[in-house]
N, C-alpha and C positions, 0 to 999 in steps of 0.2 A: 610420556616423554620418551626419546628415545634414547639411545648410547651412542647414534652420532655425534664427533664435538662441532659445532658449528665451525666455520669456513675459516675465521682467524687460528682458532684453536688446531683445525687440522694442517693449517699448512705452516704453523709454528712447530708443529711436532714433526711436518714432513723437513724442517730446517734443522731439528734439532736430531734429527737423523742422517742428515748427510753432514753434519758439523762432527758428530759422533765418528761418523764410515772415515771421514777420511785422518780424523785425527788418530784412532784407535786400530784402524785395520784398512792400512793403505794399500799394502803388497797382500790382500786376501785373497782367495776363490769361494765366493757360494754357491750351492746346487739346491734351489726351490721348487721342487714338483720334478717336472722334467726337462729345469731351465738351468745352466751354469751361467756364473755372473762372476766377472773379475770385479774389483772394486771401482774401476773406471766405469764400466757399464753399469753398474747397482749405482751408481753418483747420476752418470748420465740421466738413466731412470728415473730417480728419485727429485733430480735437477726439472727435468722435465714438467714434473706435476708441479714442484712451487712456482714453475712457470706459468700454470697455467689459472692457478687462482687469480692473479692480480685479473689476467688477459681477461675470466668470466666478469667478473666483479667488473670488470670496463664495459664490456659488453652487453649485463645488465643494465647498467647506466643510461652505457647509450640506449638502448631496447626502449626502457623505460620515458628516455627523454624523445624517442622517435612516438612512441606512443601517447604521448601528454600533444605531440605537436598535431599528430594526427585527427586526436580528439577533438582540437580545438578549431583546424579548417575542418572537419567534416561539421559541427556545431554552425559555420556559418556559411556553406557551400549545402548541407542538407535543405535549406528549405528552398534555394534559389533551385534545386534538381526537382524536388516536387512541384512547384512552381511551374516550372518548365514544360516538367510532365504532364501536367490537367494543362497546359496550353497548347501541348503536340496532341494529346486527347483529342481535346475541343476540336481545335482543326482540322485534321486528320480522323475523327471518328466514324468514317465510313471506309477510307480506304485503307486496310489492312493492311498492302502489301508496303505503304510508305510508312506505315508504325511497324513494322517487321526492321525498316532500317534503322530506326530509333530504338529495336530492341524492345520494342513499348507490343504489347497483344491490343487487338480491339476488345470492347468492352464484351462481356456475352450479353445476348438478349435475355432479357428474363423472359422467362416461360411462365405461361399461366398455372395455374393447380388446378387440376383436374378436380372434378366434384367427389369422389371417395377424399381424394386429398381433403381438400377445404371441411368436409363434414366430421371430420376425422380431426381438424384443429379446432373448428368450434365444439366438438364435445371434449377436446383437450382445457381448453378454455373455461370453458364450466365447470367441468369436475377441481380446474383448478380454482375456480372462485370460492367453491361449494368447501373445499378444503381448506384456503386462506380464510376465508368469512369475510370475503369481499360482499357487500353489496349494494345495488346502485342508490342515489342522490335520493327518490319518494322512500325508499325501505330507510334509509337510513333516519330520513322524519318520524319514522310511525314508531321505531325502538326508542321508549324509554326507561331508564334505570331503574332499578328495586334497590332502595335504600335499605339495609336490616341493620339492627341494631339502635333505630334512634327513632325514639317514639314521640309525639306530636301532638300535645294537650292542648287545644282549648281557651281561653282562660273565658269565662264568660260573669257577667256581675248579675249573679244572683241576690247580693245583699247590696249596701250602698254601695256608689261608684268613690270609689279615692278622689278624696277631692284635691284642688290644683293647687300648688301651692300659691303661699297669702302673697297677692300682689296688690297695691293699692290702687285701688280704681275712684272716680270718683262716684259720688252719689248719684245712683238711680232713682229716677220718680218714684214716688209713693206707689204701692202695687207692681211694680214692674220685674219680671225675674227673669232671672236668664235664662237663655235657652242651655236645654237641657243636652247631653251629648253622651253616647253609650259608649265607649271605646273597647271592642273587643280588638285583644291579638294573641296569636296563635303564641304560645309557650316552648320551646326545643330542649329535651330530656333525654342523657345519652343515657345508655345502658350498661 
């Protein structure tokens, strides 16, 4: 924080010093540095800055209100000038010297890369895959996960199978039994 008093505060004090000067010490002379000041001049002075706060404080204002306004056409005049521009481009994108009056450059040609160049991004390229652990669509089929921690019994019927719960069915022929059925499934056991 500083020890400036903000802009009300300052020029309340710079009022309550010329209200002081001229009730207190009308017929004065002061000598600050290597300036003499009658009481006239020290008021003048002093008159002068509370003059000049309100005039900022207006000037701020307006600044700020020229600036809101400017924002707001350039928001809807920017895209009609880019607009413009790719159409003096387009047009115009051979002859130079008539995009020179538009202020506009022609496009530059791209240049090829030369084969050190190009060789020199393709092993940029890899070292950066190699480093990300990019890699492509078949590699990324053949990776699969190593699950730890969770172990994967079995269950298989060594002894009777559980039988189904009692539903009523009706009567089957004499001798006739049902088909028989194994259900194995696999058991999931965290650790």
């Amino acid at each position: 924080m500083s020890n400036q008093p903000d802009k009300a505060t300052a020029l309340a004090n710079v009022q309550a010093l010329l209200a002081g000067t001229q009730k207190h010490t009308s017929n004065a002379q002061f000598t600050f540095g290597n300036t003499t000041y009658t009481t006239a001049s020290l008021v003048e002075v002093l008159q002068g800055l509370a003059d000049a706060y309100p005039v900022e404080s207006a000037a701020r204002a307006n600044a700020k209100d020229a600036l809101a306004a400017l924002r707001a056409k350039k928001a809807t005049v920017d895209p009609v000038i880019r607009a413009y521009v790719t159409y003096l481009r387009a047009t115009y994108s051979n002859a130079t010297a008539v995009l020179s009056d538009y202020g506009l450059q022609a496009p530059k040609a791209r240049s090829p890369l030369t084969a050190q160049t190009r060789i020199a991004a393709t092993e940029k390229a890899r070292a950066t895959r190699v480093a990300r652990g990019t890699v492509g669509k078949k590699k990324k089929l053949a990776i699969k996960g190593d699950v730890t921690g969770v172990t994967v019994t079995p269950i298989t019927s060594s002894g009777p199978a559980p039988s189904p719960p009692a539903v009523s069915t009706p009567a089957s022929p004499a001798g006739a039994t049902a088909p028989a059925s194994s259900t194995i499934a696999p058991a999931v056991v965290a650790k």
